[in-house]
C-alpha positions in Angstrom: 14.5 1.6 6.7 10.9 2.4 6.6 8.6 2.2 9.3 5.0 1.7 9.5 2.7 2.6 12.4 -0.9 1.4 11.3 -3.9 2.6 13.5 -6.5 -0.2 13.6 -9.4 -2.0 15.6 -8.5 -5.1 13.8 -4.7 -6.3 14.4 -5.3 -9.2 13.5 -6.7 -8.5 10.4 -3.3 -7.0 9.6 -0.8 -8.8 11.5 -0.8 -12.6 9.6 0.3 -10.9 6.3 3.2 -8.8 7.5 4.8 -11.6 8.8 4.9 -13.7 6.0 6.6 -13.6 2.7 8.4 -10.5 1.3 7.4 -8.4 4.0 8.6 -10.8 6.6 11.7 -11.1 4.9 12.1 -7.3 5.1 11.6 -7.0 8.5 14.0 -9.6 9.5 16.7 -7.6 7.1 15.8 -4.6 9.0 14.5 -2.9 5.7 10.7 -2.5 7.1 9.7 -2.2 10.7 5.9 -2.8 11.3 4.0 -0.6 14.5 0.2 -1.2 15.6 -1.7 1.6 18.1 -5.0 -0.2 19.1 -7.6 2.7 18.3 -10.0 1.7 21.0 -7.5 2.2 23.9 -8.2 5.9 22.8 -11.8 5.2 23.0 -14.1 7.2 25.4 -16.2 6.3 28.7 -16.2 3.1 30.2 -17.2 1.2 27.1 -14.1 3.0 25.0 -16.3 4.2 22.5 -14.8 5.5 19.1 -17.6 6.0 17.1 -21.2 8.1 17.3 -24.4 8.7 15.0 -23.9 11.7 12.7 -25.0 15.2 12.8 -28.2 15.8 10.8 -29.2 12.0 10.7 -28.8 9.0 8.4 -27.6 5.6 8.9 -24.2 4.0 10.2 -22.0 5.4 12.0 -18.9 8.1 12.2 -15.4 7.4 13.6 -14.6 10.2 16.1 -12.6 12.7 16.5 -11.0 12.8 20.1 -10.0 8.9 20.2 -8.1 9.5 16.6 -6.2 12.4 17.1 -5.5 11.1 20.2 -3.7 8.0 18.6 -1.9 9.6 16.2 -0.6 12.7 18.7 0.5 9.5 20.7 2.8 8.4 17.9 3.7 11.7 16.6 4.8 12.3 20.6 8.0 10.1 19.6 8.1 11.1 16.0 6.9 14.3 15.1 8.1 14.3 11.8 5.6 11.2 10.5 3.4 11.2 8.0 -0.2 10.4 8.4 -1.7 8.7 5.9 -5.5 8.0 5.3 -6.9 5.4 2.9 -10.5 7.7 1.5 -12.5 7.2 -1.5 -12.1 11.3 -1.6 -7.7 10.6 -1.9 -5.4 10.9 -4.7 -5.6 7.1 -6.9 -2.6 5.3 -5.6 -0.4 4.0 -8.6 3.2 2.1 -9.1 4.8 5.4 -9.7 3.4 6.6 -6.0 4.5 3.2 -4.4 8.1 3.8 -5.7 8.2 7.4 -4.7 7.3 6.0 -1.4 9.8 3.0 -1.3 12.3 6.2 -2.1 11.6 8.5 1.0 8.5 10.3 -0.2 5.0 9.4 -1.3 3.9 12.9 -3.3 5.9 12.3 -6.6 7.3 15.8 -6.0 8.3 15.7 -2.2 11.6 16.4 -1.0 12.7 13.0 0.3 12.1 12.2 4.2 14.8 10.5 5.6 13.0 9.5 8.8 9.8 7.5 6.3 7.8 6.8 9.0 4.2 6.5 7.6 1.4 6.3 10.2 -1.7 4.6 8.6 -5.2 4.9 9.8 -7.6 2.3 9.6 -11.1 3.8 9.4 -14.3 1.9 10.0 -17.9 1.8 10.4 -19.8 4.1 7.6 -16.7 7.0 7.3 -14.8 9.4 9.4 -15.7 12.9 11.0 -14.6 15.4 8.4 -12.5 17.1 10.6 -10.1 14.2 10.9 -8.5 15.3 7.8 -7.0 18.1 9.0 -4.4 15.8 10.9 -4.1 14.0 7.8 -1.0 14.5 5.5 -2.1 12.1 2.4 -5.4 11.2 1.2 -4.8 8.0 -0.8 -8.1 6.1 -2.7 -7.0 2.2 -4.4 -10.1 2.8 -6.9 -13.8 3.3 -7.4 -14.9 0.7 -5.1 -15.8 0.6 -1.3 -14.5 -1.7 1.7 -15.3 -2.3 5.1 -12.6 -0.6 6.5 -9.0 0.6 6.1 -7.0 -2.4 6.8 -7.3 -3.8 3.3 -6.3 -0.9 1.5 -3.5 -0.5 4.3 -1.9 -3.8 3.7 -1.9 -2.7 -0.3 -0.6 0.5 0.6 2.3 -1.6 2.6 2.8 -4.4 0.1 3.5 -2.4 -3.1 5.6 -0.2 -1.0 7.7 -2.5 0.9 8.6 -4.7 -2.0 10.3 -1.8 -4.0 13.0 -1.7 -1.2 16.0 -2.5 -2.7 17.5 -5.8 -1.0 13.5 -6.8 -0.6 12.9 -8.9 -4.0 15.3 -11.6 -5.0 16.3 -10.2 -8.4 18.2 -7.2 -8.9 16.4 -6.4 -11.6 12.4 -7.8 -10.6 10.9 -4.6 -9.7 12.4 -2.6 -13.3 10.5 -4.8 -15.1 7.5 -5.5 -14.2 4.0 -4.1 -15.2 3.6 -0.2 -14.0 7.2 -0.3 -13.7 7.0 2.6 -16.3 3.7 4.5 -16.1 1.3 2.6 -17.3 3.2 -0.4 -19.2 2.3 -3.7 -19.1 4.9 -6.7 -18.9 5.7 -9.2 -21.3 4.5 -12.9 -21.1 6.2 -15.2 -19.2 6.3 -19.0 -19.4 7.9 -22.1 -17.2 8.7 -25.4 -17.3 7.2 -27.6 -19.1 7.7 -26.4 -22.6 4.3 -28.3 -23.8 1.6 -28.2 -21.7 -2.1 -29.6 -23.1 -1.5 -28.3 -26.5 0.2 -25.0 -25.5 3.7 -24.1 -26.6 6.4 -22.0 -24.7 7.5 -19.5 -28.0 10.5 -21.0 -29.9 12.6 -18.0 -29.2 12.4 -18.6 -25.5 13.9 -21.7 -25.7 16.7 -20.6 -28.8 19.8 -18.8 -26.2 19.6 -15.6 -28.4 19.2 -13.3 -25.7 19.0 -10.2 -28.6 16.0 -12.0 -30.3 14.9 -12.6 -27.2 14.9 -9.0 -25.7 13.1 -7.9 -29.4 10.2 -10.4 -28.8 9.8 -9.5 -25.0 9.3 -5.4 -25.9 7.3 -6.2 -29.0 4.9 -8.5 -26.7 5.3 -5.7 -23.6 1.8 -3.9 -24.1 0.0 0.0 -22.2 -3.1 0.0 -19.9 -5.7 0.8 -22.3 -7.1 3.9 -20.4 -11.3 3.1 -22.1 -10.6 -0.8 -21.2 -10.8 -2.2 -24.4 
């Protein structure tokens, strides 16, 4: 089983997703097991403040230290072997291959595999993050060259493509072999449904002919690669 301890201001941002779908069904298997620590019952003085103005000026605001580490020492109190992981424009680019490492027991593609897999995600908000809060940070994980308003997006992407690799988690035994990324940077083949003619458009012939060699042929010569300069 993996667990996932997610570190937010915004449950509810979070919570609707995980319990629907794929990632429902894996909790109710006992596959996936989903945590929340509310970051502002770490919060300071009476008004449980988490955030302040940063050092030499400039707009927005910083999370803070003290309420942070507080919440993750709180979880890592129980389990001291979890991982912290924090979503950063300044983190590794999180791929398919990563996911699967993940889904495996490990998250750097060279790790030893961690039997316990309990991730601890933190949600960041606000403009960004003390600096010094990556020192209690394990993985540094970026979804792109784009910003957000706060973690809990990338978090539930971070869960998502995780959770769905589980074996016992997707309905085919096969779905999660042969999809796009499946092997680096491939792309999967076209698919089509009923009904074979729709406004003009065809399903192939050979989908519809039973020869499941022809078949396989026409599926890897119409399976495509990311094109790294977009083209």
């Amino acid at each position: 089983m993996i667990k996932f301890t997610i570190i937010t201001l915004f449950r509810e941002a979070i919570e609707p997703y995980l319990k629907t779908s794929m990632m429902w069904k894996a909790t109710e298997k006992g596959l996936a097991q989903f945590d929340f620590v509310n970051l502002r019952d770490f919060g300071l003085g009476p008004h449980k403040s988490v955030d302040d103005t940063p050092y030499g000026g400039g707009d927005g605001m910083l999370l803070r230290c003290e309420p942070v580490f507080a919440a993750i020492e709180s979880v890592k109190k129980t389990d001291p072997s979890a991982k912290v992981i924090l979503p950063t424009p300044v983190g590794e680019i999180w791929e398919q291959s990563r996911a699967r490492a993940m889904a495996d027991g490990k998250l750097g593609i060279d790790d030893e595999k961690n039997e316990t897999q309990h991730y601890i995600i933190l949600c960041p908000h606000y403009e960004g993050y003390d600096e010094r809060i990556l020192s209690i940070v394990d993985y540094k994980i970026s979804l792109g060259k784009y910003v957000l308003t706060g973690g809990e997006l990338p978090a539930l992407i971070i869960i998502d493509s995780v959770v769905r690799l589980i074996p016992g988690v997707l309905g085919g035994e096969n779905s999660a072999e042969i999809e796009s990324f499946s092997d680096g940077d491939n792309l999967e083949y076209p698919q089509y449904t009923r009904p074979e003619e729709f406004r003009g458009m065809r399903v192939p012939e050979i989908l519809l002919s039973g020869n499941h060699g022809e078949i396989a042929k026409w599926r890897e010569s119409h399976s495509g690669k990311v094109d790294p300069d977009g083209a």
